[in-house]
C-alpha positions in Angstrom: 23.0 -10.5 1.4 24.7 -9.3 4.2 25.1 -5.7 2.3 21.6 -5.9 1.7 20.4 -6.8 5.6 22.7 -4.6 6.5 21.1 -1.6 4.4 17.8 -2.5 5.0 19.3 -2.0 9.1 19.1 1.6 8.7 15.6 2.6 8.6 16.4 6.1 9.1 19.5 7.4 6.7 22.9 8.9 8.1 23.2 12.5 6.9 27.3 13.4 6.3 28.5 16.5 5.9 29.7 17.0 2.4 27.9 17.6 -0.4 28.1 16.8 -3.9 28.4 20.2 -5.9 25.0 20.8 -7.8 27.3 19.4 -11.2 28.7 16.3 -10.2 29.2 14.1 -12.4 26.4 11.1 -11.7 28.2 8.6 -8.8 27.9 4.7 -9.2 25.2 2.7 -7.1 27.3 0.1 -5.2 23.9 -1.9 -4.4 23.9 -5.6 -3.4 21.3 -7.5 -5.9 17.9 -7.7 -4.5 16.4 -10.9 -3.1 14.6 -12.7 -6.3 12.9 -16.0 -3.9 9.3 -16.1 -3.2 8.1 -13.7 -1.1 4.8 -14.2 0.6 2.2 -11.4 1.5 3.1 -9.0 3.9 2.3 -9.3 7.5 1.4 -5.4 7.6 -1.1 -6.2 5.0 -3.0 -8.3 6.9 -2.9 -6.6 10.3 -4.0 -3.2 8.7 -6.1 -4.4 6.2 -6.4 -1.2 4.0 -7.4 -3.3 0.9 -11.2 -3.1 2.9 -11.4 0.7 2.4 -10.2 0.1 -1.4 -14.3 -0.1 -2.5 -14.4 3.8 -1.4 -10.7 5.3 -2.0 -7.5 4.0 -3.1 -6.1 7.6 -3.1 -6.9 9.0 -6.1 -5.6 12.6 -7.3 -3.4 12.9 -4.0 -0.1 14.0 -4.9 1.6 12.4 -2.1 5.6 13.6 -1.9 8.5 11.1 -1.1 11.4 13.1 -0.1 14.3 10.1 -0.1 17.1 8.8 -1.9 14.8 8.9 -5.1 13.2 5.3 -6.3 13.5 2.9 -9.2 10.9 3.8 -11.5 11.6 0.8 -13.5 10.4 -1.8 -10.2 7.2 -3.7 -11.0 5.7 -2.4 -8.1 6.3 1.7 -8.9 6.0 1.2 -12.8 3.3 4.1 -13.8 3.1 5.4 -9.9 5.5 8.1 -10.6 4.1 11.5 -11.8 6.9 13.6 -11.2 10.7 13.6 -9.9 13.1 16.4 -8.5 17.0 16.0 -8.0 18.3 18.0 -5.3 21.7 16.7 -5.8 23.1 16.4 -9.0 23.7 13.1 -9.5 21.1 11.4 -11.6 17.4 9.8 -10.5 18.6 7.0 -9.4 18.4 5.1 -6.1 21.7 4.1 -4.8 20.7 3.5 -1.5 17.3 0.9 -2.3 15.5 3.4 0.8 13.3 5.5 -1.4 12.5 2.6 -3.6 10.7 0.7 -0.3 9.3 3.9 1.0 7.6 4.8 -1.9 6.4 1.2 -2.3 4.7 1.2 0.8 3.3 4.4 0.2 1.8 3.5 -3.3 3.2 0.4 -4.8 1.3 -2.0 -6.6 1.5 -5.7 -5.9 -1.2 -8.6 -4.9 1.2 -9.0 -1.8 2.7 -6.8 -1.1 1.2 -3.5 -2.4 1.2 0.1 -0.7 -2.1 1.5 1.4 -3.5 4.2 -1.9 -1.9 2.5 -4.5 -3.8 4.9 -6.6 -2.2 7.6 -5.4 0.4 10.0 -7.6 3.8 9.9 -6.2 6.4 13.0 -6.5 10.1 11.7 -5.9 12.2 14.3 -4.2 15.7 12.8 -3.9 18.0 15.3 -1.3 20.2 12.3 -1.0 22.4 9.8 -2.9 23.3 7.0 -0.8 23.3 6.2 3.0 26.0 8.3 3.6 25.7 10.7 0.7 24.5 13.7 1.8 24.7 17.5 3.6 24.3 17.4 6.9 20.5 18.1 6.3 21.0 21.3 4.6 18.9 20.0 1.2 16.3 19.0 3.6 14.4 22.6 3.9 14.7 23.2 0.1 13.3 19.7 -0.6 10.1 20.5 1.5 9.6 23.4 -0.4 10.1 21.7 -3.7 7.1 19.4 -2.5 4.5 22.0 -1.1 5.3 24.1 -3.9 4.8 21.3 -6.5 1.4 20.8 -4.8 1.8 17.7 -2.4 -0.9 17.1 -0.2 1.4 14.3 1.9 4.4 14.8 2.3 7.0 11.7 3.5 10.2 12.2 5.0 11.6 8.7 6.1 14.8 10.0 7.9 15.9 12.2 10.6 17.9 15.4 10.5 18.8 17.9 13.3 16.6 21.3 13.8 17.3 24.3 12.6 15.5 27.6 11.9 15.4 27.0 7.7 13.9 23.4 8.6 11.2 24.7 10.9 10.7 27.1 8.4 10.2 25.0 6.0 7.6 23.0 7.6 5.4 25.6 8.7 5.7 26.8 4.9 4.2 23.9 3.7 1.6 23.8 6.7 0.3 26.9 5.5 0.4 25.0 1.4 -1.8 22.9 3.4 0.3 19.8 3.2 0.2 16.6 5.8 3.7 16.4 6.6 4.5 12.7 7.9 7.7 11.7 9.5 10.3 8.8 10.7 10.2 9.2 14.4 13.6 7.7 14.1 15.8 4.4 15.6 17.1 3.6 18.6 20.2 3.4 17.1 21.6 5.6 14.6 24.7 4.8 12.4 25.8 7.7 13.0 25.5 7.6 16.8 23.0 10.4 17.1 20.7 9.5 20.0 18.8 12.6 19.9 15.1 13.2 18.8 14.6 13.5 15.0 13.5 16.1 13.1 11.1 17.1 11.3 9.2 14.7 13.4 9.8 16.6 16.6 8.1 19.8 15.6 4.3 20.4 15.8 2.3 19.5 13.8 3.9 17.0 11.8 3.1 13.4 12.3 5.7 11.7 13.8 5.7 7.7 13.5 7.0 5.3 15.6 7.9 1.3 14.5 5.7 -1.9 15.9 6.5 -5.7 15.2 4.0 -8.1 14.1 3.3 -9.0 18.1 2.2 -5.3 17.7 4.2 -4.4 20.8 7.2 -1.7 19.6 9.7 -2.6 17.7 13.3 -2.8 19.2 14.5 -0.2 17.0 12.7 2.1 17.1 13.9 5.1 18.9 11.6 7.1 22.6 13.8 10.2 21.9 11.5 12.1 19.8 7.9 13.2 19.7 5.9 10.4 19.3 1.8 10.6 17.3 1.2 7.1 16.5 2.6 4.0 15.3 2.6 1.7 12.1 4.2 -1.8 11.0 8.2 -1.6 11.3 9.5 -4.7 11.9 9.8 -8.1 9.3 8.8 -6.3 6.1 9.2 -6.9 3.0 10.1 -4.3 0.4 11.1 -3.5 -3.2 15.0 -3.2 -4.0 16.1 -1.2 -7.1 17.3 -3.3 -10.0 14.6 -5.9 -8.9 14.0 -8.0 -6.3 13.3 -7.5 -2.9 14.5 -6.3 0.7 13.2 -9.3 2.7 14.7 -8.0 6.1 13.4 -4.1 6.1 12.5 -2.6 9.6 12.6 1.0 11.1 10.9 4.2 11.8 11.3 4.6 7.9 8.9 2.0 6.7 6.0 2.9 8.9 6.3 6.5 8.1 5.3 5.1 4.6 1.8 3.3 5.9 0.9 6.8 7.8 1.5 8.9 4.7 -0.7 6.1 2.7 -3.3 6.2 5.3 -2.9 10.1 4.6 -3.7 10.1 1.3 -6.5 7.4 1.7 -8.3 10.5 4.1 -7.1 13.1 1.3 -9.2 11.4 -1.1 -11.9 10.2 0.9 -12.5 13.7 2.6 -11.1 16.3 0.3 -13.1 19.3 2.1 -10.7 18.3 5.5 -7.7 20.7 5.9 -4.5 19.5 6.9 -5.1 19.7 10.9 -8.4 17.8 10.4 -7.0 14.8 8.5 -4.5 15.1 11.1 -7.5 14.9 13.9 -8.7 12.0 12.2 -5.7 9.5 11.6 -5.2 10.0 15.2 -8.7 10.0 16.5 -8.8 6.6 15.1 -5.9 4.5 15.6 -6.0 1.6 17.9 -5.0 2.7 20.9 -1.3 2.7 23.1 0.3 -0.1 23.4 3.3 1.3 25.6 6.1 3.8 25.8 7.1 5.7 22.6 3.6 4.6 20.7 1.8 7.2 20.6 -1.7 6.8 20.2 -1.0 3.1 18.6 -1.6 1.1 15.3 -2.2 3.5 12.7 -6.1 1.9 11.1 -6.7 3.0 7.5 -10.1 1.5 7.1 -11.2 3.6 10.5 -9.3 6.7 9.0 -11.2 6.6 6.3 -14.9 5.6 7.5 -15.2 6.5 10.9 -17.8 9.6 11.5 -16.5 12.0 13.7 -18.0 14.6 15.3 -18.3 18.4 13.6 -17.2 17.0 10.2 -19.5 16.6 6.6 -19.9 12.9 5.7 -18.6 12.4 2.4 -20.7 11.6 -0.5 -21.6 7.7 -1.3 -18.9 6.2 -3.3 -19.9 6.0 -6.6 -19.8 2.1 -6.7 -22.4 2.4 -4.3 -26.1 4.2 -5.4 -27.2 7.0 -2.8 -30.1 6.4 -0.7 -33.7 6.1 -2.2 -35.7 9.0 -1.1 -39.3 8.5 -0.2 -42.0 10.9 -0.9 -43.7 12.1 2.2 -47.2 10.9 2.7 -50.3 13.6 1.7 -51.5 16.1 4.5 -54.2 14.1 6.1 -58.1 15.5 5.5 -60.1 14.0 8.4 -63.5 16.1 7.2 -63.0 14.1 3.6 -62.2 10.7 5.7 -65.2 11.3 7.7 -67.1 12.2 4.2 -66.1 8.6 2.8 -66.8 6.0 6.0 -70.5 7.5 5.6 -70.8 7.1 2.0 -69.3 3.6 2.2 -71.8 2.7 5.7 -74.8 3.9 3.8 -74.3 1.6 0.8 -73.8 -0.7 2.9 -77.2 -0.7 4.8 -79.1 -0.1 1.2 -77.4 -3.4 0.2 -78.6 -5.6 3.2 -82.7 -4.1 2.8 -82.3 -4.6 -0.6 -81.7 -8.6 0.1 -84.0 -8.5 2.8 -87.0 -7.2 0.6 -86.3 -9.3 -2.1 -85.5 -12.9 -0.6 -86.7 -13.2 3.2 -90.2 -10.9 2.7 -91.3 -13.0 -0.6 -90.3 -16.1 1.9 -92.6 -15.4 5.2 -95.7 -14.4 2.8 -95.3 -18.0 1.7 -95.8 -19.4 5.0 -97.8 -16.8 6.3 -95.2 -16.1 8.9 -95.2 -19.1 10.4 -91.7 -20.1 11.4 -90.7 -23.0 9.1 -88.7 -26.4 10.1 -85.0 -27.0 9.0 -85.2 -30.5 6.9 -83.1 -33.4 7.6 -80.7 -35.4 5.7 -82.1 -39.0 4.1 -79.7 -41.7 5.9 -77.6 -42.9 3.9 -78.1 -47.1 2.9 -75.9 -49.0 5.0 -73.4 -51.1 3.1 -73.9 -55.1 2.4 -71.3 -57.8 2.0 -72.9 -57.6 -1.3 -72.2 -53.9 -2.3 -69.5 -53.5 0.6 -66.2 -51.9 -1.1 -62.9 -54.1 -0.8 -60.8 -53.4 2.0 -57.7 -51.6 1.2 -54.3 -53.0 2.7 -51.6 -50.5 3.3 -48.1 -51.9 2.7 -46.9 -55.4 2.9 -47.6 -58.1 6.2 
């Protein structure tokens, strides 16, 4: 377990400078076995609450890209998620470092506890790295982008840091212009690798850089103030699938709240297809919950808001089909006031012929009988008063 604590440390994975040739032969995963305890529901769950926006979207037909050390397809939780892989280094499709396996779980894993935000939601995995410390120096990076905004993601997720260079920033404003929301680790305080400097591609515009908050919702510890900084999302205490099994009980970083961003993303996406990239953008930050100190951004990332709220210059989306749309009411005949006017005197008229009508054939016939004289109103008889005789019993009400 100390492997596995120790793994789940680095939110944000160290990028070496060798590569594997494009045909090396497959390498072995040296993972730790997973914790297989109970595992309770996940505090991020709770706080964000994106199972309330689950009646409208759950991110259906987003293709959202997780650009990682690839993911166990075999874990409950990503069984049937995945529509689509690409290996960028030559070594097989699986995940030897258990990072890509949480991200992607978080993203769109499926679990009554501990399930992603649009678990509905395709997933493309793009491993560009084998282990922690298997990789380029951040050279597959740019091609891995590509891969994804060519292959049609509309998120893309990149859960680590790398440093900037021309064919990176290329690549990202490539896949701006595929229209793709690019979400990234805003990175850790502190790097294995020692790098203190601000990560990229969360540094560049336009891409949606995350920072890490604890369940006190103040920011996590580790999480880095180097880099640009959007918003924020949960980072700290998590709880996250482990390939071969099992769970990491003690994941935190920039990495893991990267993945409830890029959910939240695709939520929007299939809420609001008709918003372009910089308006989905608009909205996730429009609508998170606010600052809550240095290196937050504009705060807790809120799905349900992301994906209800109605801002200003945008369409509202249609009703969600659970829901029927709005009855619409017929509007009420042009009034006629000459035919109104027509109908109160036909009605008063009727009216009048009615009363003479009972006047000439009750009260005349009446007065000729008396000759007009008035007549008297008769009284009542009084009634016998009662005897001892005829008296009725007395009636007793309950008991003495």
């Amino acid at each position: 377990m100390r492997r596995l604590a120790a793994a789940a440390a680095a939110a944000t994975l160290a990028l070496p400078a060798l590569p594997p040739t494009a045909h090396a032969a497959p390498a072995p995963c040296d993972l730790p076995r997973g914790y297989t305890g109970p595992v309770g529901e996940q505090w991020a769950r709770k706080r964000l609450g994106y199972d309330r926006a689950w009646t409208l979207t759950q991110g259906e037909g987003v293709l959202t890209a997780v650009i990682d050390s690839g993911a166990d397809t075999r874990h409950p939780m990503l069984s049937g998620r995945i529509a689509d892989s690409v290996d960028l280094t030559g070594t097989g499709d699986r995940d030897c470092a258990g990072h890509g396996t949480g991200v992607a779980a978080l993203i769109a894993g499926r679990d009554p506890r501990l399930g992603g935000v649009a678990p509905a939601a395709r997933l493309l995995i793009v491993k560009q790295q084998h282990a922690e410390r298997d990789a380029d120096g951040g050279a597959r990076l740019p091609k891995a982008v590509r891969a994804a905004a060519d292959a049609g993601a509309r998120v893309i997720n990149i859960s680590l840091k790398a440093a900037p260079s021309p064919a990176l920033d290329q690549a990202v404003q490539y896949a701006h212009t595929k229209d793709a929301v690019i979400v990234a680790a805003a990175g850790n305080a502190q790097e294995q690798d020692g790098d203190q400097g601000a990560a990229y591609p969360a540094s560049y515009p336009g891409v949606l850089s995350v920072a890490s908050l604890g369940p006190d919702g103040a920011r996590a510890e580790s999480s880095g103030v180097q880099s640009k900084v959007d918003l924020a999302a949960p980072g700290k205490g998590l709880i996250t699938p482990w390939p071969g099994g099992g769970h990491n009980p003690q994941a935190e970083g920039t990495s893991y709240a990267a993945a409830f961003v890029s959910g939240t993303a695709a939520l929007v996406r299939s809420r609001h297809p008709h918003l372009n990239r910089e308006q989905v953008v608009r909205r996730i930050l429009a609508t998170a919950d606010g600052n809550a100190g240095t290196g937050t951004g504009r705060g807790m990332v809120n799905p349900v808001q992301a994906v209800t709220a109605v801002l200003a210059g945008e369409t509202a989306p249609p009703p969600a089909p659970s829901q029927p749309p709005a009855a619409v009411l017929a509007a009420p005949e042009p009034s006629d006031d000459r035919t109104r006017a027509i109908a109160t005197a036909v009605t008063a008229v009727t009216l009048t012929a009615a009363a003479l009508a009972a006047l000439s054939g009750v009260i005349v016939p009446m007065g000729r009988r008396r000759n007009w004289r008035p007549g008297r109103a008769a009284l009542p008889a009084p009634e016998p008063e009662d005897t001892p005789e005829t008296a009725p019993p007395s009636t007793t009400i309950g008991t003495p």
